[in-house]
N, C-alpha and C positions, 0 to 999 in steps of 0.2 A: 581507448583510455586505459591506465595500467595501475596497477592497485595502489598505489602509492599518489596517483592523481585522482582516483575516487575519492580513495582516506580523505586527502585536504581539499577535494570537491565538498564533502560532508563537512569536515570540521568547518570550514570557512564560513559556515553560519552559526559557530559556535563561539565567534571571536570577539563578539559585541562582550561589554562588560557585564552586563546583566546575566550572561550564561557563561562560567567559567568551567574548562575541563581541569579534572584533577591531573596532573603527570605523573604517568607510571612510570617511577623513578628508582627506587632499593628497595629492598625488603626491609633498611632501618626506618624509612620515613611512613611504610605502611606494613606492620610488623603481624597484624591480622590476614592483611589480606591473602585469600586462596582461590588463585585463578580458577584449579579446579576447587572445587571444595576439597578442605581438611587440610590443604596442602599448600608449599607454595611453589613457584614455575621454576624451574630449573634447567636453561636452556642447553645443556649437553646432556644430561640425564633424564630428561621426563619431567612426570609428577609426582613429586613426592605426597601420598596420604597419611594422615594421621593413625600413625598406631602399625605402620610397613613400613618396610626399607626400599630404599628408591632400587632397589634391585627389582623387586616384586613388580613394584607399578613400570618399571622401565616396560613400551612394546618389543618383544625380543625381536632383535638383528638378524636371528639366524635362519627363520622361517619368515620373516617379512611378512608378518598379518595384514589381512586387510583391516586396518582400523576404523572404527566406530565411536562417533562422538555424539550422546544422545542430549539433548538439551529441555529441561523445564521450565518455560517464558515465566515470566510475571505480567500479572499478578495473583500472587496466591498468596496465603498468608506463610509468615515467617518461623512459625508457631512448630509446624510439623509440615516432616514431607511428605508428598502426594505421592500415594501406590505406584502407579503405572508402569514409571520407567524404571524401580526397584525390582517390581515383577518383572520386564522383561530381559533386565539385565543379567539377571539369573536364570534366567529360561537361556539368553542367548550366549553365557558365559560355561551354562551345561554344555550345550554343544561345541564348546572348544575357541569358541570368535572372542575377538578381541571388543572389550565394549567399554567405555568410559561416563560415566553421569556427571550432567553439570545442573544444580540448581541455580539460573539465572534470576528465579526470582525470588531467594534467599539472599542471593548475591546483590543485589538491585540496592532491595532495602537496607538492611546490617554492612553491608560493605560499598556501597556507595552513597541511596539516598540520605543516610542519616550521619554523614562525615561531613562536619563543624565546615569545610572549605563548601562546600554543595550546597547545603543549606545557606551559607551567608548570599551563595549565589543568588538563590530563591529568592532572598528576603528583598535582593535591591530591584532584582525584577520586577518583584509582587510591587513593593515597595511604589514607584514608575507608573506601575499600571494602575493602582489604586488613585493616586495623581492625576490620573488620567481621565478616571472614572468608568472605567469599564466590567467595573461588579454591578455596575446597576441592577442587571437580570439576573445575578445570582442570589442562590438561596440565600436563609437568614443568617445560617450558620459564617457560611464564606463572608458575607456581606459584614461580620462582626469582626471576622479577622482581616478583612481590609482594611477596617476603619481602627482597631488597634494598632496595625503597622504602622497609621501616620501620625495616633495619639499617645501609643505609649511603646515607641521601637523598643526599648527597653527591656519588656516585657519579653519580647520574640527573641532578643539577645541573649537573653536570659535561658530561655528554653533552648536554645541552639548553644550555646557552652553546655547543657545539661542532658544533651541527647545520649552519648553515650553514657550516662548515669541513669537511664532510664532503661536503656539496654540491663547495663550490668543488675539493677533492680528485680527482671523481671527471670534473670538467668540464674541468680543466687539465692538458692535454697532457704535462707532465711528473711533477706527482705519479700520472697513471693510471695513467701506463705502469712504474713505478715499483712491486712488488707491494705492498709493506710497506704504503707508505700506502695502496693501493688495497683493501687487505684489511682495512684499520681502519676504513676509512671505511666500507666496507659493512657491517661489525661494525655501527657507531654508528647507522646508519639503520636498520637491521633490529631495534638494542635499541630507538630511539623507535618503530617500530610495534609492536612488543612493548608499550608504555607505551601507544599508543595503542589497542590492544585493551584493554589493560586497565581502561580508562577506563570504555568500552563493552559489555563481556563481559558476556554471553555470545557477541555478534557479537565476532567476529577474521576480522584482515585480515593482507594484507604486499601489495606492490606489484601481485602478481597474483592473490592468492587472495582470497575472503570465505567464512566459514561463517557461519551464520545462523540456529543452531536454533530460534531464536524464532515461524520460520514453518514451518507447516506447512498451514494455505489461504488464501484467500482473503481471508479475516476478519483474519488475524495481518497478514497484508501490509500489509493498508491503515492499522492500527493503528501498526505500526512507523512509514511513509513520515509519518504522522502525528504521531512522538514527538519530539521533540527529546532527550528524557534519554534513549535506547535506540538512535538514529539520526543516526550520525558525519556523516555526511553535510547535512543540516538544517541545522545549523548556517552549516555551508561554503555553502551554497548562497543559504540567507537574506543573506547579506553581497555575496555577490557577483555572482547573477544577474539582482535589480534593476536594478542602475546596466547591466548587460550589456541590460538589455530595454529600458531607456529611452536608449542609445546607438541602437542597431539599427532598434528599433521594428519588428521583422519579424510578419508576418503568418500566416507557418507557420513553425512548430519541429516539426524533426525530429531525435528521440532514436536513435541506432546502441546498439544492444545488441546485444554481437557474442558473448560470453562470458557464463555463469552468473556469473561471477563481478559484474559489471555490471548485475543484473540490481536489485538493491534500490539502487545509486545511481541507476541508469537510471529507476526507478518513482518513486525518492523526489522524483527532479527534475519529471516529468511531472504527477505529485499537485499538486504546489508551482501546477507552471505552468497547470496545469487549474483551481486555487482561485483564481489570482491575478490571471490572463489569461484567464477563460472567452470572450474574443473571439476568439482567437489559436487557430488550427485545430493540434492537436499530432499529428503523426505518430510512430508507433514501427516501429524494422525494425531489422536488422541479423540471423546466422546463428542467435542462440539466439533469436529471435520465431519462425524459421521454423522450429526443429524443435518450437515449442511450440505450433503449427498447431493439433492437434486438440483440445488443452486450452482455447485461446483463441476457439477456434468453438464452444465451447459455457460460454462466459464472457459473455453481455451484458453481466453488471454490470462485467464488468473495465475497460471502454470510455467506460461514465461516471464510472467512477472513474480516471480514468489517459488517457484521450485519446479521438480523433476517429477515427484512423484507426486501422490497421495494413499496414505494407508486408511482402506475404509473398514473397521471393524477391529478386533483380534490382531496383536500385532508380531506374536511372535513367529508364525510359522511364514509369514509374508515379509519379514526383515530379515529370516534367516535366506528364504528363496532370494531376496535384493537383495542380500550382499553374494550368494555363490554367484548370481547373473551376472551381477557387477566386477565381482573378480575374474569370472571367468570369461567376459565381454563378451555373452549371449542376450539372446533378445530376451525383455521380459514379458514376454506374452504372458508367460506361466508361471508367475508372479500373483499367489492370490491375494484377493481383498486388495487388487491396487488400482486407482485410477493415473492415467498417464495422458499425455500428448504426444499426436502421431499423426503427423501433414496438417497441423491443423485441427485436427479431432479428439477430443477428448475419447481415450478409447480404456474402457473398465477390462478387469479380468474376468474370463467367464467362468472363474469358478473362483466360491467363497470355502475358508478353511480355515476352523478353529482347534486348537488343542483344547483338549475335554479339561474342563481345574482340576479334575483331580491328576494328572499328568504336568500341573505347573507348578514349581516348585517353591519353597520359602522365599520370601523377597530380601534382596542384596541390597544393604544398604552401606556395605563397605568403604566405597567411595565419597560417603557422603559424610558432613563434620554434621554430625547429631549433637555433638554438645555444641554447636555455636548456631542452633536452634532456640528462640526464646521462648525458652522454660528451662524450669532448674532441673528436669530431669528428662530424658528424650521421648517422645510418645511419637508411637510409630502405629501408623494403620497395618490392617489386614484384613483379608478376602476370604472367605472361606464357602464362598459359593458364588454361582454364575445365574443371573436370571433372578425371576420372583417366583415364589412356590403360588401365591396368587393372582399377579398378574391381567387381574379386570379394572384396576382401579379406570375410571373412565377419563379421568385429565389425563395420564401419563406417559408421556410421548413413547414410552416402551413396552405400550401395551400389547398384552401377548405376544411379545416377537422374541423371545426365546424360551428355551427347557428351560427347567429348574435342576438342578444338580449341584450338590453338594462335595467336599472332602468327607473324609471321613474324621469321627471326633477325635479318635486318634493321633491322624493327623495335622490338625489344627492346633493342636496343644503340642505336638512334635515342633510345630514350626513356633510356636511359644517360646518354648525351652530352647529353641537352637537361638532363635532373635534376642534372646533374655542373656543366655550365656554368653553371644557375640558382643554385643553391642549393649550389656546391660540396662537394659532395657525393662521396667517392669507397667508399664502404661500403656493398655492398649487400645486403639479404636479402631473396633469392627465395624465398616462402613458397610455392608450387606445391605442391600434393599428390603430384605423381609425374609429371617429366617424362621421356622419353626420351634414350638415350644419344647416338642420330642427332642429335637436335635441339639438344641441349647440343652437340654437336662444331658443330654450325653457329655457332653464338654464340660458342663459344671462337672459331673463326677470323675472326669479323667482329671482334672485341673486339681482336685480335693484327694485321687491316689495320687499323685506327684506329688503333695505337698508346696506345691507353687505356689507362691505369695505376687499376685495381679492385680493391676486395679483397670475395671476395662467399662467400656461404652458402647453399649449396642443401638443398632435401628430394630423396634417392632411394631406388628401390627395387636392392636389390646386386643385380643380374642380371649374365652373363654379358659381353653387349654391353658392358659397363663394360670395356675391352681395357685395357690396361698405356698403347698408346697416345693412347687416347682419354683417360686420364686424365692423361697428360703433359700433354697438348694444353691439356686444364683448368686445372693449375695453371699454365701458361704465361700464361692468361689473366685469374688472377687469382683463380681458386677457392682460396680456403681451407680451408673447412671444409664439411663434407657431414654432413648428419642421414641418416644411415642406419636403414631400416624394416627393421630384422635382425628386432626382435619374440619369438623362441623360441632356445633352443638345441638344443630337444627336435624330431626328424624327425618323430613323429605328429600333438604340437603345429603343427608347421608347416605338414602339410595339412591337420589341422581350419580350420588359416585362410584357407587357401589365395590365399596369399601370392604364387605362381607361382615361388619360387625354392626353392634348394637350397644348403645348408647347407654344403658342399666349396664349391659357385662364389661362394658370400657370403664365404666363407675369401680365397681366391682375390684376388675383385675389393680386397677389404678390404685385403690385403698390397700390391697392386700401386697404390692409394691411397696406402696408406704413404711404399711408396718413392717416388714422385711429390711428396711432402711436403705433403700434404692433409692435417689431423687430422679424424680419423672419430669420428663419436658415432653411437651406437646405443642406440638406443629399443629398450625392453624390455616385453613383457604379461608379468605372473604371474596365474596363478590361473584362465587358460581352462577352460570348461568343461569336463571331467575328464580335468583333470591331477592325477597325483599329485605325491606331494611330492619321489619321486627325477627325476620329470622335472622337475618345477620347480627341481629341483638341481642338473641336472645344464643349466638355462639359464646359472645364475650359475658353472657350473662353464667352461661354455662363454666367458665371457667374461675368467676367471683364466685359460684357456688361448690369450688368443687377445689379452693385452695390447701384445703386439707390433705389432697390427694397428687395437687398439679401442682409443683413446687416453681416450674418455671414456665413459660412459652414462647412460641414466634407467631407473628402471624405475614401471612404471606397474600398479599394480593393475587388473585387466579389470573392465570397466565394460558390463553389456548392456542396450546404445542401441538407442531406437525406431528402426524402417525396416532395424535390420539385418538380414543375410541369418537370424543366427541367431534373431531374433523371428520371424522368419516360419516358418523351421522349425525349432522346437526338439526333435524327436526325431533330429535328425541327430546333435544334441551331448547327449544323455542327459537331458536338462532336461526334468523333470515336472509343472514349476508355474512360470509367470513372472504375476507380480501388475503392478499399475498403478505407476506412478510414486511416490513415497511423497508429492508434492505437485503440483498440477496444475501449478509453475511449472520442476517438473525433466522430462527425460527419459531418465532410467536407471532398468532398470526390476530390482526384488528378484527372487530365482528360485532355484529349487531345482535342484541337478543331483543323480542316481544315483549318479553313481559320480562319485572323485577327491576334493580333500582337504576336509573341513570345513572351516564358517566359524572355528572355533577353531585347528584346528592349521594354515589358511593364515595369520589373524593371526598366530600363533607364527614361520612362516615368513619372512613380512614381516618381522618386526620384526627377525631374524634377516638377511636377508637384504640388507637397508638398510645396518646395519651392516658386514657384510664387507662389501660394498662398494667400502665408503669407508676404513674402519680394513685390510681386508686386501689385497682387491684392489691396488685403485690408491695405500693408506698416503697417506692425505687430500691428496691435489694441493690444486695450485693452482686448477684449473678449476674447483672444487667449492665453495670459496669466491669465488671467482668470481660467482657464483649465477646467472648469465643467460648463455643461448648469443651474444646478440652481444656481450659483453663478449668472449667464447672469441675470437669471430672477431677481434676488433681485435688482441687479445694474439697469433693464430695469425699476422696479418697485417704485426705489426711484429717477432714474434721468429722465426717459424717451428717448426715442429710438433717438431722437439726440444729445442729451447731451451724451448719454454713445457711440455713434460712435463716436465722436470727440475727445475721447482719444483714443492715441498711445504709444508706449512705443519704448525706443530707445534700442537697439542689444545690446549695449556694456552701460555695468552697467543696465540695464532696469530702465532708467529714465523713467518716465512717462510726459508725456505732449499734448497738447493741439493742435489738428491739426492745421496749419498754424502758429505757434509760429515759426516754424524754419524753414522760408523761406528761399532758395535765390532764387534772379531771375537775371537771366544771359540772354543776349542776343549775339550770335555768328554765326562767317559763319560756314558752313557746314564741311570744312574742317579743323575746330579748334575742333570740337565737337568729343571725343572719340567714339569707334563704339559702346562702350556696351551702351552709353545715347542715340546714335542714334536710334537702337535697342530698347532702353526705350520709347524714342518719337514716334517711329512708331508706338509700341503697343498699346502708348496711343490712338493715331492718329484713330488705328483698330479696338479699343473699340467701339471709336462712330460710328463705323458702317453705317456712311453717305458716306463716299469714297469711290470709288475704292479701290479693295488691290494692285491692279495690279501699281495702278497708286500712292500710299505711298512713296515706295523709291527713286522714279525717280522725285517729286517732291521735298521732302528733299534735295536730291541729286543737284537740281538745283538751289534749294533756294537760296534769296540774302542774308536775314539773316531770323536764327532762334530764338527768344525767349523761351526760359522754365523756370518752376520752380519746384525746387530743395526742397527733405524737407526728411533728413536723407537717402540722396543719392537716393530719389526715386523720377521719373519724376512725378509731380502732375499736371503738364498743360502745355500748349504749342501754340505757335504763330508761323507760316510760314511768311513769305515776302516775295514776289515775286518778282524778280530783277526788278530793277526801269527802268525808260528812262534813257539813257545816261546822256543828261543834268545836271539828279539832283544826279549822282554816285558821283562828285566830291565833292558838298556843303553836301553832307549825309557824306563820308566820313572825314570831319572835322569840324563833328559837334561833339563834344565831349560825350556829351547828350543822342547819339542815337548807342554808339557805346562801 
């Protein structure tokens, strides 16, 4: 069969009316689109990029390179692009190869899914199926936008004229910074992916997630990347990665598959490009190929079905090796970090080879259109070390398995100033696993002799060496906002992880952040291996007491990852049974523990605990709709850490407003007061952690009167009275004033 009878093999199930392909027609009727990014397809000339001349980007004629077409699946968020292939494009553009990037799943979103023709597609499908009634077993959410599509179409009409205005909202400088609009618009894009699961369900998406129970081996996989009516993705790809393959004409594609979530966009492309292009050598690599190592070493068929290679690790010194191999049609025995097929046999290289970071150089993001990234200004990641300088944490599926090694601060702030001056760029996010407090004070002070004006986001761990100074020193340089690996609230929890900190100095360094004007977010696990449920309580309790200090958080369900410390030994953590992955393409693995809560009453817990959260805790900020931490940091960067906690947004309509604008204060006896505010008042009461617990209710309880205040149903403060002398019971009670 010959590529032109595959194409309309594929499309043919895309002819029904409920799934409509857009036609790539002119560049007047899609005057945005960029095959590659930035750019648009120019079929005698190449790729023209944003900001070069098609001279630049043409592959020159005269050396006949071997070209290289590196691609990033979806789904990732739209937000900002993902390190990986930036980094390597410049590693592999240092040494002379010809290299091109394509963000597919920038492209997905902003140039396909959310174009007015697509979406209408969605709506008649979802539309059909809702009819049909086949959300029965979807969640609540989805199950509300089914039931809107057949009671108020209107509404999704509505949203679907308005999707690019939602775009343009969250890209322009003035409506982002702006909450109102900024909160609508995320509204409106998160209701079309909502519509767009719906389409598709039982696969669901949003910017960064995909669930996918459809697969569960081998067989389901290749069936789906095969489906057009079950596989969002197909569609988008069949439109748009031809005319990308007959721009280019590359002779190796390489797929980054860096997240689970990536992993069925990532396969479906590969499939496609493997039926289409079987001349075209495909490689796969990126962080989730490598932890899926052992499942894939004993996958031959995976490799005929989906590609040539695999890159296990490090990828630049093993794509430079695959392409001289490939150009020079030698074997690639000696090809490192690659797993291949060979009669049948999945056969690895026997030797692994990484370039040291400080030999890798600034990331290239030239090919890539940064402004038609949503946000109003481009925020670009950076690496500025390899490894964890700690290293024991005991979930962490990369425990101890590599050095720790850094650039130097110099050079980290060199590659600042070059990504700042290129591509103006002043937002940064350093995604490092866990750097040092030493090391960060060095870059604050390079950052503070350049006079660079930055606003950046780190990963750390709260240790001590975090001094009051060292964190001046930080924001002085432009830190923002810090992801803190706080993780427990509970001290046993904290050395089953063994985290290497302590709970008082995480208090500590966290306030002394504060004052600094840093906003702190902190990562949370529930559900380690045996915890109970008052220690799991007393996490989230941890965090109502410590809002002074914890401006935002996540909490995260425990997850037990291949290569952790705790797979290896699970009698340390009570765990009597850990089974395989539930599909060879995950790695998390099911398991029983002895002791601590069931899987029932931890769901009950969760479900629980999401909620105060967001309703008690924090009484639904702004950050939270929000929905992304670099959105956090632009907002921390232009308003500063108390201006941006002082909004909130209201449940119904998500008004936004301004803490303490919607007081009331009420003053009442105890038996006028409903139980669920009494309930509200206690916990405020337990926050502050000065009382007794013991001695909470039975005070309330005897109180003469209570004062509160009130502010979108949530208790924000509170006064007790303690019954007065007799004497004065009668003149209090007619005094109008006090009552």
């Amino acid at each position: 069969m010959n590529k032109s009878d595959l194409v309309a093999e594929f499309r043919s199930g895309l002819n029904k009316p409920s799934i409509r392909m857009i036609p790539l027609t002119s560049r007047t009727e899609y005057p945005n689109m960029h095959l590659l990014p930035g750019g648009f397809l120019d079929d005698s000339r190449g790729i023209k990029s944003h900001g070069e001349s098609t001279e630049q980007m043409t592959f020159s004629q005269q050396e006949k390179p071997f070209k290289t077409l590196l691609i990033f699946p979806p789904v990732w968020t739209p937000v900002t692009p993902y390190l990986a292939l930036p980094l390597l494009s410049a590693y592999l553009r240092g040494r002379g190869l010809s290299i091109r990037q394509y963000d597919a799943s920038l492209e997905f979103f902003l140039g396909y899914l959310f174009k007015e023709e697509t979406l209408k597609g969605f709506m008649l499908r979802a539309d059909q199926r809702a009819r049909d009634g086949l959300y029965k077993s979807a969640g609540e959410r989805l199950k509300a936008a089914a039931e809107e599509l057949i009671s108020d179409p209107s509404a999704w009409k509505t949203r679907i004229r308005s999707a690019q205005g939602f775009i343009s909202t969250l890209r322009d400088e003035k409506t982002f910074y702006d909450p109102q609009p900024c909160v609508s618009a995320q509204d409106g894009l998160y209701a079309l992916l909502r519509l767009a699961s719906l389409a598709y369900y039982p696969i669901t998406f949003t910017f960064t997630t995909l669930k996918s129970p459809l697969i569960k081996d081998f067989d389901d996989l290749l069936k789906l990347c095969d489906d057009p009516e079950k596989n969002p993705f197909l569609p988008f790809y069949l439109e748009r990665i031809p005319p990308l393959m007959e721009a280019c004409k590359p002779e190796l594609v390489g797929i980054s598959i860096t997240t689970a979530s990536q992993m069925v966009g990532g396969l479906t492309l590969s499939r496609m490009l493997r039926r289409l292009y079987p001349t075209i050598h495909l490689t796969l690599g990126g962080r989730h190929m490598l932890r899926l190592g052992q499942s894939l070493r004993e996958l031959p068929g995976y490799f005929e079905a989906f590609c040539n290679s695999i890159v296990m690790g490090s990828g630049e010194l093993a794509l430079e090796a695959l392409i001289s191999g490939l150009k020079e049609g030698r074997s690639l025995e000696s090809v490192p970090n690659l797993l291949r097929v060979d009669a049948g046999k999945v056969m690895e290289s026997d030797r692994e080879e990484n370039i040291p970071i400080t030999e890798v150089p600034a990331p290239d993001f030239s090919d890539l259109p940064l402004e038609q990234y949503l946000s109003p200004t481009p925020i670009v990641p950076l690496r500025l070390s390899e490894g964890c300088y700690w290293g024991k944490c005991t979930f962490c599926s990369r425990y101890d398995t590599r050095r720790f090694a850094t650039i130097t601060p110099k050079t980290a702030v060199d590659q600042m100033e070059d990504v700042q001056r290129k591509f103006a760029v002043s937002a940064f996010a350093i995604n490092d696993d866990c750097l040092t407090p030493v090391y960060l004070e060095a870059v604050a002070k390079e950052i503070l002799a350049r006079g660079l004006h930055v606003g950046i986001s780190l990963w750390c761990k709260p240790v001590a060496q975090f001094t009051a100074d060292r964190l001046q020193l930080l924001a002085r340089a432009g830190v923002r906002l810090v992801r803190w690996g706080v993780e427990t609230g509970h001290p046993r929890i904290l050395k089953l992880m063994n985290k290497g900190t302590d709970l008082e100095e995480t208090r500590e360094v966290l306030l002394a952040s504060s004052r600094a004007g840093i906003w702190n977010h902190a990562t949370m696990i529930l559900g380690f291996p045996t915890e109970t449920l008052e220690e799991a309580r007393e996490t989230i309790a941890f965090l109502d007491r410590n809002q002074d200090r914890i401006h935002s958080s996540i909490l995260f369900q425990f997850s037990l990852l291949s290569h952790s410390y705790i797979v290896r030994n699970p009698g340390d953590f009570d765990i009597v049974n850990i089974d395989e992955p539930l599909t060879p393409f995950s790695y998390e693995h099911p398991f029983e523990c002895r002791s601590g809560m069931n899987r029932d009453r931890f769901d009950d817990f969760w479900r629980w605990a999401a909620r105060h959260r967001v309703d008690t805790i924090y009484g639904h900020p702004l950050w939270y709709y929000l929905r992304n931490r670099e959105y956090l940091l632009l907002y921390a960067a232009r308003y500063g850490r108390k201006h941006t906690a002082q909004w909130k947004v209201c449940v119904k309509g998500h008004i936004v407003f301004k803490a303490g604008d919607r007081l009331e204060i009420m003053v009442k006896r105890p038996e006028e007061i409903p139980a669920q505010l009494l309930d509200m008042i206690s916990g405020l009461i337990e926050a502050g952690g000065e009382v007794g617990l013991s001695w909470i209710r039975e005070n309330l309880r005897d109180a003469f009167l209570i004062g509160f205040a009130l502010e979108e149903g949530r208790v924000v403060g509170t006064l007790t009275h303690k019954r007065p002398k007799e004497k004065y019971l009668k003149p209090t009670f007619h005094t109008p004033s006090l009552i």
